[in-house]
C-alpha positions in Angstrom: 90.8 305.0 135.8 90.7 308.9 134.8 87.3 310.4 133.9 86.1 312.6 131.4 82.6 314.8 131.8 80.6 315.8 128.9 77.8 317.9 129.5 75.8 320.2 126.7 72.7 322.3 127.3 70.9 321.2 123.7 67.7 322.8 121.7 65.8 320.3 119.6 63.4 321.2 116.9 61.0 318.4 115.2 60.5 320.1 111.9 58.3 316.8 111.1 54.5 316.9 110.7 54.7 313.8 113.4 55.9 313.9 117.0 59.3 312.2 118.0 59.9 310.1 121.3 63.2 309.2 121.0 66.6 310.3 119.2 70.5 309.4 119.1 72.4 312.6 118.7 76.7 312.9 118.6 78.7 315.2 119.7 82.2 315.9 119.4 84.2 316.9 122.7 88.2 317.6 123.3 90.0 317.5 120.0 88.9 314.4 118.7 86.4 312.3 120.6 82.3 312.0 120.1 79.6 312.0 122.7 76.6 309.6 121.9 73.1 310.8 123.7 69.8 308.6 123.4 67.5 311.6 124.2 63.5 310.1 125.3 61.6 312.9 125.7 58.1 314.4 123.9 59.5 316.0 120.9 56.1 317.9 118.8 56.3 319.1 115.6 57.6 322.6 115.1 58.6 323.4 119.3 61.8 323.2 120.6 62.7 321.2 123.6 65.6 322.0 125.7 67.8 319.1 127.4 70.7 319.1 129.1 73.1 316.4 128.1 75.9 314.7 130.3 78.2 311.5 130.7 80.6 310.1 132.3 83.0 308.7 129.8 86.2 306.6 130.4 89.3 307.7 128.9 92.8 310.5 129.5 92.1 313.4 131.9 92.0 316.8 129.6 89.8 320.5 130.2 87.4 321.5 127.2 85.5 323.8 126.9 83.2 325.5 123.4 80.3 327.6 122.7 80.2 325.6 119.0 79.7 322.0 119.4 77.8 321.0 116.9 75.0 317.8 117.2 74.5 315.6 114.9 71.2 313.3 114.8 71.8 309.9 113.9 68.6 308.2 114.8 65.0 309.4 115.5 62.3 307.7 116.4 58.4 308.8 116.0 55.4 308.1 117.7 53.3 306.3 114.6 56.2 303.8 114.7 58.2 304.8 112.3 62.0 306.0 112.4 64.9 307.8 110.5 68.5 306.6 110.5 71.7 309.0 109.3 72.0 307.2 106.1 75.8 307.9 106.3 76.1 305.3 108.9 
């Protein structure tokens, strides 16, 4: 089985009045696959955090490589309880 390595060096921003613990982000590698992340980390209002992202992801055997991937959040979750979901999904 071939393996394919994603790996992203991220900024996050909680431009929320309430702290986040955990979020699902996607991002698009090679030409036309997507990268799913469940990120747990202390995310405050209004101060970035800086993760780096990586998987291991089954599939063909390809180089890639961009200074634009883009992320797109399709869950959070905050520390009163609450959560947001992409409403697209």
């Amino acid at each position: 089985e071939l393996v394919e390595h994603a790996s992203y060096d991220a900024t996050f921003r909680n431009t929320g009045s309430v702290g986040a613990d955990d979020i699902h982000v996607a991002i698009p590698y090679g030409r036309s696959k997507t990268a799913t992340f469940d990120v747990h980390d202390t995310f405050a209002p209004n101060a970035d955090v800086n993760e780096h992202l990586h998987k291991h992801l089954s599939g063909g055997l390809f180089a890639w490589a961009t200074n634009d991937a883009r992320c797109t959040v399709k869950y959070v979750h905050f520390v009163d309880g609450t959560s947001w979901g992409d409403p697209s999904l």
